[in-house]
C-alpha positions as CSV (number, residue, x, y, z in Angstrom):
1,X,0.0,0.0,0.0
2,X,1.2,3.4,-0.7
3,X,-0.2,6.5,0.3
4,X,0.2,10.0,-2.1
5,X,-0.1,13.3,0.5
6,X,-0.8,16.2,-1.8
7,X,1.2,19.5,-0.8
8,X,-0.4,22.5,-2.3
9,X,0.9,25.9,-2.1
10,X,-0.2,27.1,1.5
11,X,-0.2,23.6,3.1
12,X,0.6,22.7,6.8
13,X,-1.1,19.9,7.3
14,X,0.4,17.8,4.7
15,X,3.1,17.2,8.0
16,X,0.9,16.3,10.2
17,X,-1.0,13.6,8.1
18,X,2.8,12.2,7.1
19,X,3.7,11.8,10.4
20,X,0.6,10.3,11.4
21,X,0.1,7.8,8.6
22,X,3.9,6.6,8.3
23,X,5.8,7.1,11.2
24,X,2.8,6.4,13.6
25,X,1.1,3.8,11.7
26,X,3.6,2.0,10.1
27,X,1.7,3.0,6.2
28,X,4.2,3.6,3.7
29,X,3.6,7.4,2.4
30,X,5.1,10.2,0.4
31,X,4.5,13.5,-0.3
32,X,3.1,14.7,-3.5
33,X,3.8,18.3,-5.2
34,X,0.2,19.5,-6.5
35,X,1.8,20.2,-10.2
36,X,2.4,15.8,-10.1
37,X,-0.1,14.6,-12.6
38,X,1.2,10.6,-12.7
39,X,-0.7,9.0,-9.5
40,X,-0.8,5.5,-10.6
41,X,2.1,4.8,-8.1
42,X,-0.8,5.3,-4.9
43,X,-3.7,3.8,-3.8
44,X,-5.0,6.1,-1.7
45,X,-4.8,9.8,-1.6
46,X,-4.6,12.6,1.2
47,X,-5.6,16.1,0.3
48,X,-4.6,17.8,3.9
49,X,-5.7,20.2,5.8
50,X,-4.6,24.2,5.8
51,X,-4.3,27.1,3.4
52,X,-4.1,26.2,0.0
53,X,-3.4,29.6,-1.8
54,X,-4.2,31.3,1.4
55,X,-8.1,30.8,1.0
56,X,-8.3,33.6,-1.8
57,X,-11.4,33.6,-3.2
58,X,-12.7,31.2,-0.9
59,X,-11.2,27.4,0.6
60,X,-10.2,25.5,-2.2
61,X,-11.3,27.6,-5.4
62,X,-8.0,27.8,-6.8
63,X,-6.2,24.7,-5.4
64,X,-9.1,22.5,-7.6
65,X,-7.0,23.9,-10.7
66,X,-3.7,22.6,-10.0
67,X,-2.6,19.9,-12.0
68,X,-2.8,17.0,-9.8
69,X,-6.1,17.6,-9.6
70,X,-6.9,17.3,-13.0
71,X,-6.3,14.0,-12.3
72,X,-8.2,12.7,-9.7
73,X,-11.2,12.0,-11.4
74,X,-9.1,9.2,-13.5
75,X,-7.8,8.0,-10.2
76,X,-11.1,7.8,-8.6
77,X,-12.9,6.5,-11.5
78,X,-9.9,3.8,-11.6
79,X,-10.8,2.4,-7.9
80,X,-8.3,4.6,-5.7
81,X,-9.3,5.8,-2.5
82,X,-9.1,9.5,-1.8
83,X,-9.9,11.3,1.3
84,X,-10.1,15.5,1.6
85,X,-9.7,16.7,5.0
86,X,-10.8,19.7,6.4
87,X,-9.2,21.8,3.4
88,X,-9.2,19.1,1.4
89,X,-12.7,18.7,2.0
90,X,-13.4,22.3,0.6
91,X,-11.3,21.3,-2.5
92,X,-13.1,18.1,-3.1
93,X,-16.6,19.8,-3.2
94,X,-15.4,23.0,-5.1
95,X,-13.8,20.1,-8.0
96,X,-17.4,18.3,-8.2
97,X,-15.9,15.4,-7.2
98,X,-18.1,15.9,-3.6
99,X,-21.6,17.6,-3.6
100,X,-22.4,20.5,-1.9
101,X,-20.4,23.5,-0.1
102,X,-18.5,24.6,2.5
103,X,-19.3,27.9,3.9
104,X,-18.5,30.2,6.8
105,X,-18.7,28.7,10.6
106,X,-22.8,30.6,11.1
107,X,-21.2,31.7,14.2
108,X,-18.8,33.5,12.2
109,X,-15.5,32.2,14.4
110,X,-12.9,30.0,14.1
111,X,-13.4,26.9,16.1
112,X,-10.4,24.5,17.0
113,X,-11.6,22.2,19.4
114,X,-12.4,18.4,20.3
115,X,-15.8,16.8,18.8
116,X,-17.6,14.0,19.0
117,X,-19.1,12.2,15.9
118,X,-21.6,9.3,15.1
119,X,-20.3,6.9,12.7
120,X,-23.5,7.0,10.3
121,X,-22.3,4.5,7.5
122,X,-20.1,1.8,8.8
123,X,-19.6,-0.3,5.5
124,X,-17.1,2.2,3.9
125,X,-13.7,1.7,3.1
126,X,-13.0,4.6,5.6
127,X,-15.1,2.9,8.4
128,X,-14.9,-0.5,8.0
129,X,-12.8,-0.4,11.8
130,X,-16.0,1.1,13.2
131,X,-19.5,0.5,14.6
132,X,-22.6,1.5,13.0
133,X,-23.7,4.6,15.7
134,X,-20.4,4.0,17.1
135,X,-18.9,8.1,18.9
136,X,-15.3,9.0,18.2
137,X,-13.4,11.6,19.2
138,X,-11.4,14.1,16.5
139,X,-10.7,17.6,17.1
140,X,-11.6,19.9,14.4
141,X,-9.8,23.2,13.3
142,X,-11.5,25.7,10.5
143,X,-13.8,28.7,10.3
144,X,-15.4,27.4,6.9
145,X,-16.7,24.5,7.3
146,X,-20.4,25.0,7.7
147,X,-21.7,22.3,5.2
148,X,-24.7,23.1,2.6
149,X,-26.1,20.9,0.3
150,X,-29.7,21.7,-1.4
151,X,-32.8,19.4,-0.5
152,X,-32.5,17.2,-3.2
153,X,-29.0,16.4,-2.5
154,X,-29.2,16.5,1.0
155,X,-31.7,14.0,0.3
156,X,-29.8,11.5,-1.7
157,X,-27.1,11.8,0.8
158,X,-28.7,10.3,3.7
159,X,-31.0,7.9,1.6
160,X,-27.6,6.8,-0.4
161,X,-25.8,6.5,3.2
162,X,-23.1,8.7,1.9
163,X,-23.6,10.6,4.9
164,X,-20.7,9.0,7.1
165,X,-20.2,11.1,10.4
166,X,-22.3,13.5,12.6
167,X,-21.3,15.5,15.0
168,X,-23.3,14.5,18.1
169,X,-23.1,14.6,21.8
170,X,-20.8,12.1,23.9
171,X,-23.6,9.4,24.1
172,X,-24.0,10.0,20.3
173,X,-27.7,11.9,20.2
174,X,-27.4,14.2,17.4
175,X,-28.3,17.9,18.1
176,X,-27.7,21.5,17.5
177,X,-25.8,21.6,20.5
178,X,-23.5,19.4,19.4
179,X,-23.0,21.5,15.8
180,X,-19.9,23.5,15.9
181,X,-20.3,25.0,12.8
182,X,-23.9,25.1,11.8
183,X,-24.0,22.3,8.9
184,X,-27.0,20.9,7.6
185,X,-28.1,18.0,9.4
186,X,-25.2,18.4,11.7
187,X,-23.0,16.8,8.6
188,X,-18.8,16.5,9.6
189,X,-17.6,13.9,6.8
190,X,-19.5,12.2,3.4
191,X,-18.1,10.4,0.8
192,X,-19.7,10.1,-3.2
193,X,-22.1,7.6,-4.4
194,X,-19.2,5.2,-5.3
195,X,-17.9,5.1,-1.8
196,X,-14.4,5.7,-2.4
197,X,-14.0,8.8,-2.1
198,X,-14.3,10.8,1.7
199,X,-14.8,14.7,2.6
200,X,-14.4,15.8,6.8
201,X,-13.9,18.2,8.1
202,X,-12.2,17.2,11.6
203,X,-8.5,16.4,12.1
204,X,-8.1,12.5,11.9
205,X,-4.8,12.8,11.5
206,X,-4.4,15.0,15.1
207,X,-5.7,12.4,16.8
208,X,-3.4,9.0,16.3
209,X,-1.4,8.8,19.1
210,X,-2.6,8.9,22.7
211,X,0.0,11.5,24.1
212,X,-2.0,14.0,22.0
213,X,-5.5,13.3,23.4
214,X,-6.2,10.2,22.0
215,X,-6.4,7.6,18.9
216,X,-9.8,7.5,17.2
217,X,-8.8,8.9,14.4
218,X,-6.2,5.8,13.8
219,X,-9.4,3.7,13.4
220,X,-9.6,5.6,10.0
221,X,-6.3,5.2,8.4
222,X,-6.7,1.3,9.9
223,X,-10.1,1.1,8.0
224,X,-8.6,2.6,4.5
225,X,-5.1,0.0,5.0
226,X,-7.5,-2.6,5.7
227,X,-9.6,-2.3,2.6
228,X,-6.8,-1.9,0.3
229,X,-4.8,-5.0,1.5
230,X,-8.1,-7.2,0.8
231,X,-8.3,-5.7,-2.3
232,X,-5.1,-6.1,-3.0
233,X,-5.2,-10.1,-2.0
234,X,-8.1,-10.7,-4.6
């Protein structure tokens, strides 16, 4: 297995998600200059967290032109496993390759703090180490990430069960206190109709090692390793 971690101009979490899924986890990864265009080396795909291009415009509107975007689509349509977090989120919805938007926290601050979320969907290649209604705990760290989706879609989401985490209370109930940022339906992380490709918003790569808070966001990675060395053994 080999994991690609895209480093666009204004990147910073591109570290953290190395350190986490190599040196922590023992997953064999590299870093990936956004103007690469050859991905066939990787089976999965990390589009990290932070600034890319500083946010002008808005999260992700000019990082969905560079090159190694262009693409994704081929690598997705081709089986790989790609999963956009927190910036990478906003990237993967403002490509089409996600539904919906990312907009501004309705509180209008930047939150960076620990959540808890309800695994929705647990037969994903990003959940396959987790219970159906099972609560982790991931910090999250943004002030755009206030998800909107029209009816329809919103719709298709949940009936689809592309809707993969909520952010809920500690005994998993699912309410507007709970919301940190406002989304729709209190949505933190959905994937496409294929179900190989994954959008969150929190941090799971902040939260692998227990001297840092804790390790629910190993469970993860360990899902997407998983899933690619059974596919790998067919």
């Amino acid at each position: 297995m080999n994991v690609g971690i895209v480093t666009f101009p204004g990147t910073w979490s591109d570290t953290d998600c190395y350190h986490s899924i190599n040196d922590v986890l023992g997953i064999d990864s590299q870093y990936i200059w956004h103007k690469e265009t050859n991905l066939s080396p990787f089976d999965c795909i990390v589009l990290p967290g932070g600034f890319s291009y500083g946010d002008y415009l808005r999260p992700g509107a000019i990082a969905r032109f560079s090159p190694v975007m262009k693409s994704l689509p081929d690598f997705v349509a081709r089986g790989g496993l790609v999963i956009g977090i927190c910036n990478g989120f906003q990237i993967l919805c403002e490509s089409g390759l996600l539904p919906g938007v990312l907009t501004q926290n309705v509180h209008l601050q930047y939150r960076c703090q620990w959540v808890n979320l309800r695994v929705e969907n647990e037969s994903t290649p990003f959940t396959g180490s987790l219970n159906k209604n099972q609560v982790i705990k991931i910090p999250i760290s943004h002030g755009e990430g206030n998800y909107f989706a029209d009816k329809t879609t919103l719709s298709q989401l949940n009936n689809r069960g592309q809707v993969l985490f909520r952010y809920c209370s500690p005994d998993g109930t699912v309410d507007q206190e709970s919301n940190p940022n406002g989304s729709m339906s209190n949505i933190a992380g959905i994937c496409n109709e294929k179900g190989n490709v994954l959008g969150m918003m929190p941090h799971p790569e902040r939260c692998c090692e227990n001297d840092i808070g804790g390790i629910d966001g190993s469970l993860i990675f360990k899902s997407i390793a998983s899933y690619i060395g059974d596919t790998l053994d067919k």
